[in-house]
MIKE-485854 format. One record per residue: residue in three letters; x, y, z of N, C-alpha, C in turn. Coordinates in steps of 0.05 Angstrom, whole numbers, plus 5000, padded with zeros to 4 digits. Example, Ala and Ser with C-alpha at 12.3 -4.5 7.8 and 13.67 -1.06 7.14 Angstrom:
BEGIN
ALA526448865156524649105156526449345156/SER525749555142527349795143525850015157/
% end
This chain:
BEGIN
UNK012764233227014664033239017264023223/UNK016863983202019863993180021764223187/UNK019464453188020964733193022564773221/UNK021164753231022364733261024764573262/UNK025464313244027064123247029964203229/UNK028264413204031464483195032464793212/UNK031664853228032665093240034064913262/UNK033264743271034864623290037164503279/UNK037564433253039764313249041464603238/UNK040664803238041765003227043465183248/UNK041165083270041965283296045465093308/UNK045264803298047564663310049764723296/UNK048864773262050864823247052365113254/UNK051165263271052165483274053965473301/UNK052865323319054965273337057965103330/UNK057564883316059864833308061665003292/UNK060065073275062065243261063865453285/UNK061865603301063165833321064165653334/UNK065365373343066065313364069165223346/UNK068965153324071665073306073165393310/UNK072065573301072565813296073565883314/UNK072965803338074265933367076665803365/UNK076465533361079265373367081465443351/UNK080865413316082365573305084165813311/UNK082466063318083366193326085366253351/UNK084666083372086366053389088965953387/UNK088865693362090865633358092365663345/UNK091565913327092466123313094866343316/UNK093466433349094466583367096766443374/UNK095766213396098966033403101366023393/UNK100466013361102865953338104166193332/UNK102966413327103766673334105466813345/UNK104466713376105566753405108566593400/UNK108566323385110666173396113766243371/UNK112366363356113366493328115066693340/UNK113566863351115067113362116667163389/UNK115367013401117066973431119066683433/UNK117966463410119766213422120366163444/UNK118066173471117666073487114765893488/UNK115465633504112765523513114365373535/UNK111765393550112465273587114465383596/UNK115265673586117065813601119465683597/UNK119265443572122565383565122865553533/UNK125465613525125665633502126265493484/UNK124365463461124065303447126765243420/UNK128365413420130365413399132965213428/UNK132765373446135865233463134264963468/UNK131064883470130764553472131764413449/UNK131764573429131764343404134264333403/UNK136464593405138464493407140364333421/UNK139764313458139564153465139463803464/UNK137563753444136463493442138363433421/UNK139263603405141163563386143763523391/UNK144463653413148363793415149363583422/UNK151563543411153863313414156063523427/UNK157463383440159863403459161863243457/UNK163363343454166663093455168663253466/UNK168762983484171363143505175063203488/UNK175963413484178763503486180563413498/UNK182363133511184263133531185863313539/UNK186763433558188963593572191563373584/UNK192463423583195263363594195563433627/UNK196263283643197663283668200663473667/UNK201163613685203863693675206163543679/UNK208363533671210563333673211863393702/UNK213263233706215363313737217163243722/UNK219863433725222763373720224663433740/UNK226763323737227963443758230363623747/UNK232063693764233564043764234663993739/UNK235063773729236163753697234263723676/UNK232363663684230163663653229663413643/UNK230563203667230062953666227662813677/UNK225962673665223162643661222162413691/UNK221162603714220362333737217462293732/UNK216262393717212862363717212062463685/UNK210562293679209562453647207262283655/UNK205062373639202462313616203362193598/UNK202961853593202661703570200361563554/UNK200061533533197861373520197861053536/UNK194661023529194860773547192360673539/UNK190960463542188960273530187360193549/UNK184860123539183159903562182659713542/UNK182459463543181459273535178659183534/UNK177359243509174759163507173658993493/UNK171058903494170058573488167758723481/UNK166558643452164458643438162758393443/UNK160458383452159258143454157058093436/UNK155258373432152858383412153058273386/UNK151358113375151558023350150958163328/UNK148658273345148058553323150658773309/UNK152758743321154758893313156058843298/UNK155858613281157058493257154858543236/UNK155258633215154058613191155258403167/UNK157558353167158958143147159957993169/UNK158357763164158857493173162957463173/UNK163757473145166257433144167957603156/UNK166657863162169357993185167658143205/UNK167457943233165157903251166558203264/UNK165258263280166258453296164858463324/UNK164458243331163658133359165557853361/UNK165057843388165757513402164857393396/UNK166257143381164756953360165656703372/UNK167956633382168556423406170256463429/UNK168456433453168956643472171156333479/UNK172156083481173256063490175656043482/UNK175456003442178856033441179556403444/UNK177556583441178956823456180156803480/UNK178956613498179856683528182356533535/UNK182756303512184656213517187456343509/UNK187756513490189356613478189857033493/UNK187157083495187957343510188457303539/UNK187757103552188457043585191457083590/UNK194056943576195957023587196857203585/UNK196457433569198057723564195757823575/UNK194857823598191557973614192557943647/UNK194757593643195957533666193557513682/UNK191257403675188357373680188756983688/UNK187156823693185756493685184156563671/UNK184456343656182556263632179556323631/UNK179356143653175856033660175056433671/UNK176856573685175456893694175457083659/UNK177256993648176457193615174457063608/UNK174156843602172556653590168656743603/UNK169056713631166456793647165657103639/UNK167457223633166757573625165557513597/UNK166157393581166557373559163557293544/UNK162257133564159556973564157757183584/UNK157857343589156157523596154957603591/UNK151557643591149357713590149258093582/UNK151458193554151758423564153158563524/UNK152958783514153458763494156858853489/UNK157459033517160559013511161059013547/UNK162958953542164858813569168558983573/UNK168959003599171559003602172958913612/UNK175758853624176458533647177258653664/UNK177358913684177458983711180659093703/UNK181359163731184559253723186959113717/UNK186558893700188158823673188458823658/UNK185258933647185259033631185859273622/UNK186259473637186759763643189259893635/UNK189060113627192060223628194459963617/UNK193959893601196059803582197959923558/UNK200159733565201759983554202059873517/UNK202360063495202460073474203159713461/UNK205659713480206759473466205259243459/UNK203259213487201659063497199758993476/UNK198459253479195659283456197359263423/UNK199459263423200559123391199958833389/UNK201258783412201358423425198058343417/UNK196658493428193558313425192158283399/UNK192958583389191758603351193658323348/UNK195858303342196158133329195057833328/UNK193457853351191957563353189857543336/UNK189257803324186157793310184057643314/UNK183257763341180657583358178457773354/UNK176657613338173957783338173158043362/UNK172558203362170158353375172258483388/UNK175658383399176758483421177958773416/UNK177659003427178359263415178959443443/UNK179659703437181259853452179660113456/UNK179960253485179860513490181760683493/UNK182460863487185261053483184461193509/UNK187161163529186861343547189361413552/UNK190261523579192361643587192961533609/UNK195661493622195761453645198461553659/UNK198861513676201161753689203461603693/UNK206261623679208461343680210061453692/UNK211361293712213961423730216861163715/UNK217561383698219661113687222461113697/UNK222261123724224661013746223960713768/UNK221260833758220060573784220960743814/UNK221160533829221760523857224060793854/UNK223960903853225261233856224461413869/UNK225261603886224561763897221061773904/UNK219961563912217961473903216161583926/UNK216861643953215361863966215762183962/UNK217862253948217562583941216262633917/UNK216462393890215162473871211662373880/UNK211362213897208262133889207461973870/UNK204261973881203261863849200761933853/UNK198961873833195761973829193861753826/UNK191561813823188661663822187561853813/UNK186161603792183961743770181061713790/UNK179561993790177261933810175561903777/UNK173961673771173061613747170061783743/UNK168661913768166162043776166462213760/UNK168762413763169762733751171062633728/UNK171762433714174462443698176262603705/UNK177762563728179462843733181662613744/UNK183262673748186662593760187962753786/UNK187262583811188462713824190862663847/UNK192662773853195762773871194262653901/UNK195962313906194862323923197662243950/UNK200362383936201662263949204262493945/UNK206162563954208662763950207763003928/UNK209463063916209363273899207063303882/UNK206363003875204062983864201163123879/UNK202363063900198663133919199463453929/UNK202463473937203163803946202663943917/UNK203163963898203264173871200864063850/UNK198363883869196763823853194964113829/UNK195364273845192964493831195064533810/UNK197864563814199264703791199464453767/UNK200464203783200363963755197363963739/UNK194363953757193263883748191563963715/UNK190963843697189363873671186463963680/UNK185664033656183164073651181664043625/UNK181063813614179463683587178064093576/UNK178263983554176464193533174564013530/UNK172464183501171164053486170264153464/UNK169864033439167764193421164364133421/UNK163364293421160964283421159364293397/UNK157764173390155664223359153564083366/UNK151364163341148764003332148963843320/UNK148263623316149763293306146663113304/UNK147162953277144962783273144062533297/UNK143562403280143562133307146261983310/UNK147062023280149561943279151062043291/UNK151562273305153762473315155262523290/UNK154162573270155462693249154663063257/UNK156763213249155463473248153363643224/UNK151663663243148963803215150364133203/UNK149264123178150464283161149864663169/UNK150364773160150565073177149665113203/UNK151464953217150565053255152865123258/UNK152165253286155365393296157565063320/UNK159265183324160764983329162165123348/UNK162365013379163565233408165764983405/UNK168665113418170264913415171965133453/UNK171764943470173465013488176164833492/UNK177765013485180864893486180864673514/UNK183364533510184464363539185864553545/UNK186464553580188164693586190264483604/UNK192264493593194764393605195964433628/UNK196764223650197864243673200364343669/UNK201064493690203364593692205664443695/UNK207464523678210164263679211464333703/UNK213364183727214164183751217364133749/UNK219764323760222364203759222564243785/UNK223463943795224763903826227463943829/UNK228463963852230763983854232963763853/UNK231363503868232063293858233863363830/UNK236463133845237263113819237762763815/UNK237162703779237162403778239062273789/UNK241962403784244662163789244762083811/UNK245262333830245062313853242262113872/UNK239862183861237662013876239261703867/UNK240161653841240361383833242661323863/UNK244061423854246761363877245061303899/UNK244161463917243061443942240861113940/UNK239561143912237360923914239060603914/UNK241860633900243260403904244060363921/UNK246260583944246160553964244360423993/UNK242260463979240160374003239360173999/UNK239459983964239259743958241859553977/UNK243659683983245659493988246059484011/UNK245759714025243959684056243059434063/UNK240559484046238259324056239259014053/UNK239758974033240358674021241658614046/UNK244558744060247158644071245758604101/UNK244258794112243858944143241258814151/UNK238958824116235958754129234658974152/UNK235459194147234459414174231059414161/UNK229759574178227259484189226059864174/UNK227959964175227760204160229560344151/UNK230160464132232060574125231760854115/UNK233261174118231261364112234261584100/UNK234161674082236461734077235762054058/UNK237162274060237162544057239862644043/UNK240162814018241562974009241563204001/UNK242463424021242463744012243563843999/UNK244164093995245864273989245364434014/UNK247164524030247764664054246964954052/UNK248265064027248865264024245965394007/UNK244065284001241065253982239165164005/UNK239264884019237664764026236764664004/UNK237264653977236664423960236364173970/UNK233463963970233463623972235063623943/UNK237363493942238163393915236763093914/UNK237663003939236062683943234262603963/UNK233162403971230662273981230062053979/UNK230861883999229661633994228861474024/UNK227561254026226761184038226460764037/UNK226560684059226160344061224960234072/UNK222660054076220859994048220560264030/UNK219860234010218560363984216360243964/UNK216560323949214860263925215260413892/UNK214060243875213860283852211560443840/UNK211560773843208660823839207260733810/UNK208960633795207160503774205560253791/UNK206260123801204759823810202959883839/UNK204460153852202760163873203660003892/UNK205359793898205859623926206359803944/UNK205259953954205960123978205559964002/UNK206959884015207559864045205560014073/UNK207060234068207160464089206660754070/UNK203960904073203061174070204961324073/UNK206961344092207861604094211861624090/UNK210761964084214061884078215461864105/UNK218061704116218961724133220861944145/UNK221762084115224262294114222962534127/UNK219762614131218362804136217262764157/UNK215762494160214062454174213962344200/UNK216662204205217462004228218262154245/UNK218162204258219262314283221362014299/UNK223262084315225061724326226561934333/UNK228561754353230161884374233061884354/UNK234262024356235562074333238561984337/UNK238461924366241661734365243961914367/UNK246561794358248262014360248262124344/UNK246862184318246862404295246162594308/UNK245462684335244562834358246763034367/UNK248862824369252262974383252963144368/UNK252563164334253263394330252563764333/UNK249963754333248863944345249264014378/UNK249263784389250063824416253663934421/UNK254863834405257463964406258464194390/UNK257164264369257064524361255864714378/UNK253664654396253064894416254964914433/UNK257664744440259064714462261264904441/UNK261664864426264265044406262965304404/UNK260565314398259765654396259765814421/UNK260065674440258965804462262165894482/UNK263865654465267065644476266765534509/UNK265165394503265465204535266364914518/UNK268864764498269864604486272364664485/UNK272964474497276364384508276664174501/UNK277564044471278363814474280363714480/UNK282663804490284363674500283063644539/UNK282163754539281363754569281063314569/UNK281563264603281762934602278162854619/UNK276562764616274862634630274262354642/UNK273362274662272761924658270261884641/UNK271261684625269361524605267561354626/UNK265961134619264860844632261061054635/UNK261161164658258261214664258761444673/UNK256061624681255461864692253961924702/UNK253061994731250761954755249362204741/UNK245862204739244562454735242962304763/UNK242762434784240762384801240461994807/UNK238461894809238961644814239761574787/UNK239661664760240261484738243161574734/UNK243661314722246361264712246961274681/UNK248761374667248661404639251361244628/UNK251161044618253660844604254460814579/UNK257060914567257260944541257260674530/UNK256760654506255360434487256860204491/UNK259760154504261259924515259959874538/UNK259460044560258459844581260460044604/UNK262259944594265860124610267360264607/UNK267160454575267460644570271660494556/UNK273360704566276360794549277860894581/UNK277360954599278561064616278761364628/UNK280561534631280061714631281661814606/UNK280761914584280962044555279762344560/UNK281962504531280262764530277662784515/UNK277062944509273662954503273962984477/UNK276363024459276762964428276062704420/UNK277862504439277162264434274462134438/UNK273862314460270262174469268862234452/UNK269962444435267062534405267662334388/UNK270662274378272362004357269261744362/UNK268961724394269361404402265561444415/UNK264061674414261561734412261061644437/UNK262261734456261861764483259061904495/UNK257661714509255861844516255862074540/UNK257761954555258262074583259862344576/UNK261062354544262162614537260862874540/UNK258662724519255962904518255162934536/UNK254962834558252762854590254363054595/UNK256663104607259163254615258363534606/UNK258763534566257763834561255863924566/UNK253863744568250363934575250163984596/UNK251063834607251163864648252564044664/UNK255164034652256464144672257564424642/UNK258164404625259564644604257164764589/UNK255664724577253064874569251364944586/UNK250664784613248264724623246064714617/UNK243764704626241264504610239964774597/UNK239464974610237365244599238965234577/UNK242365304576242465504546242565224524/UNK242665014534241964744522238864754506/UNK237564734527235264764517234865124496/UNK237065314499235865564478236365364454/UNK239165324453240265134426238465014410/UNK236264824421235264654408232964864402/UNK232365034417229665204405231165344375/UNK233265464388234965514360235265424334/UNK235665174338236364964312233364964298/UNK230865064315227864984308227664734312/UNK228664524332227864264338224764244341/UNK222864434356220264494358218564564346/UNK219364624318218464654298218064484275/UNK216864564253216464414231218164634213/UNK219564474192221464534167219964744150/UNK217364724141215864864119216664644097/UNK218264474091218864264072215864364054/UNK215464374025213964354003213164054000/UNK212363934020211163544016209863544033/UNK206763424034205063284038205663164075/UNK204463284093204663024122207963044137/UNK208363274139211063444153209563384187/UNK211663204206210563084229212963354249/UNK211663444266213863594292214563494300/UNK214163294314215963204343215663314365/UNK218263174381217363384410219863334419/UNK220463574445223063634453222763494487/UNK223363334496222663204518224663304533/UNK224063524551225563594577224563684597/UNK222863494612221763564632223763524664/UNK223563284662225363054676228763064674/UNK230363194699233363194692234662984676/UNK233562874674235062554665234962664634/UNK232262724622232162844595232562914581/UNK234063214588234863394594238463354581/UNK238963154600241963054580242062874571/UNK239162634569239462444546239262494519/UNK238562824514237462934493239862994476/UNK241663044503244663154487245762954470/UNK245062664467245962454457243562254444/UNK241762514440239762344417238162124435/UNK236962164461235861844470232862134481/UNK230562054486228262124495227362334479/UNK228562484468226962724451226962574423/UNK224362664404224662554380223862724352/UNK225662714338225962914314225662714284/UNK225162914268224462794243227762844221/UNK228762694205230662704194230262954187/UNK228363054164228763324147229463624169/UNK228263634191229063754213232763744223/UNK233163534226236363444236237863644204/UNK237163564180238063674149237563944161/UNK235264084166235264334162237464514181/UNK237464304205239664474227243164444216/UNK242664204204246064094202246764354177/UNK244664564162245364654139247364914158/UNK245564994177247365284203250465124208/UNK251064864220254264834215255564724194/UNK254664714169255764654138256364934130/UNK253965124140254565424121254365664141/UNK256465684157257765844178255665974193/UNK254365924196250865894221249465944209/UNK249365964186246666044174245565774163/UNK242265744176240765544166238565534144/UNK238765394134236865414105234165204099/UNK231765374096229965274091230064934070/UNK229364744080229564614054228064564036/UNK227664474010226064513987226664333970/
% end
């Protein structure tokens, strides 16, 4: 009985032992295996660890600048701030120089008016269930001066994010050809959502770098690791043709317009004939693309199509001089002009009498104009003219939402209301591109 009993404990001792021995071994092997290949689960085990380690910090890039034909600054990339609120208590270690919100209401009383915030809305952020806070877009994009203004209050916990933001330091300036942008905050990226800004977006736009390393918990860098550093790459800087003095001129001009007249729109264009240079551009309503009060999306100088009035007669009477069907001494009756049942009445009602057709261009005779398209051009080589000028076309203009129009001559009546700017409708930059063929001895020029 004894005997039998120590072979049985002998026979177990032998299994365990062979059953350690197996495991061992196997996990012998594993270690081996993981030694030499540094794979397990088909991940690699050196890029996990580094991984779990690598710190990243973003590089800023730069937006490119817009200037115009002088080197004068309509768009830059500036430093700029967000306003932030420490709330955690844990973030103070010396009681005596706290570095959290320690009284949220004389903070709120004192940062509310330079936030241009109420009291009781900083104050409500302020008491939030949360360890840091920010105050929406007043807090945002502030400018240097600003964030001097607040340090000097020396309010616990309140501190800054360094960012960038895009300054147009004309304001209300050319403020549909230059554009402006939006930060899409998903991508960190900046993008043109409006004139030059949104047409030459790929060429303005940045692209952030970074350096890359292995970093403690601290994001300190650990000692002999390698370190990837991908440069920023800088947006391309932009010179328009715009030029400043001149936009200013035009932009005061249209201030004094508006003030005296109150027109309901105002849309105003300056070439160079001989280039098709835009020197200027402006437009009424507008906006400040720093503040954003935009009105109306679109530019009107591009986009509007409107019956164009008698800025019309001149093209209509240059086709009458090229063609040498223009006699101005020849005499006509002024007052009205039968097209079929309609009747056409110059802008008095009763016209001047019978005058020559010098004076009917002086005095913007409508019935002048009826006369040449009707009876001295007639309507076909009328209608080549306007295919000529490219009335049917679009400019190619380099901006954002270039509108066609349309040439309305179906209807005889049309046909010669067109000659005087009434039923067909054209966009200003179009009327610029034709008026450049009688500025610079027929030749017409693209504008840009």
């Amino acid at each position: 009985m004894e005997r039998k009993k120590h072979s049985n404990t002998h026979k177990g001792a032998a299994i365990l032992f062979f059953l350690f021995s197996l495991l061992f071994f196997v996990l012998l092997a594993r270690f081996i295996q993981l030694q030499v290949t540094g794979v397990a689960d088909g991940q690699v085990l050196a890029a996990k660890a580094e991984e779990k380690y690598k710190q990243k910090r973003t590089i800023e890039a730069k937006r490119g600048t817009i200037f115009d034909r002088n080197g004068e600054v309509l768009a830059q990339d500036v430093p700029s701030y967000t306003v932030i609120a420490v709330l955690d208590p844990k973030m103070t270690t010396d009681p005596d120089h706290p570095r959290h919100v320690v009284d949220p209401q004389k903070t709120a009383k004192k940062l509310a008016p330079l936030l241009k915030m109420d009291v009781d809305e900083v104050k409500r952020i302020l008491t939030k269930d949360a360890k840091q806070v920010e105050f929406g877009a007043n807090g945002r994009n502030i400018s240097y001066e600003l964030k001097e203004k607040i340090e000097a209050l020396n309010l616990p916990g309140i501190g800054f994010i360094r960012d960038t933001k895009r300054f147009y330091p004309n304001g209300n300036f050319a403020s549909y050809v230059i554009g402006y942008v939006q930060k899409n905050n998903k991508k960190n990226e900046t993008v043109g959502k409006m004139g030059i800004e949104k047409s030459l977006d790929k060429h303005l736009r940045e692209k952030d770098g970074y350096v890359s390393f292995a970093g403690d918990i601290s994001g300190f860098r650990l000692p002999n690791t390698k370190e990837t550093v991908v440069p920023p790459d800088n947006g391309a800087n932009v010179y328009l043709t715009i030029d400043q003095k001149i936009q200013t001129f035009l932009e005061d001009a249209m201030n004094d317009v508006e003030k005296q007249y109150k027109p309901k729109k105002i849309i105003a264009i300056v070439a160079d004939p001989k280039t098709g240079k835009i020197l200027a551009m402006g437009t009424r309503p507008s906006f400040d693309p720093n503040k954003r009060n935009i009105q109306n999306y679109f530019n009107d100088a591009i986009s509007y199509p409107y019956e164009p009035g008698s800025t019309m007669k001149i093209f209509t009477l240059a086709a009458a001089i090229n063609e040498g069907v223009y006699n101005g001494n020849e005499q006509y009756r002024s007052g009205y002009y039968k097209v079929g049942p309609n009747i056409i009445r110059d802008h008095n009602k009763v016209g001047w009498g019978t005058i020559t057709f010098n004076e009917g261009v002086q005095r913007s005779s409508n019935v002048a104009f009826s006369i040449l398209v009707k009876e001295k051009l007639g309507e076909d080589r009328f209608l080549q003219y306007l295919h000529r000028f490219r009335f049917d076309k679009k400019t190619g203009i380099d901006l954002p939402g270039e509108a066609v129009g349309q040439i309305h001559y179906k209807y005889p009546i049309e046909r010669i209301t067109t000659g005087f700017g009434q039923g067909t409708s054209l966009t200003p930059i179009k009327q610029i591109k034709a008026a450049t063929a009688i500025a610079n001895g027929g030749k017409m020029m693209k504008p840009y």
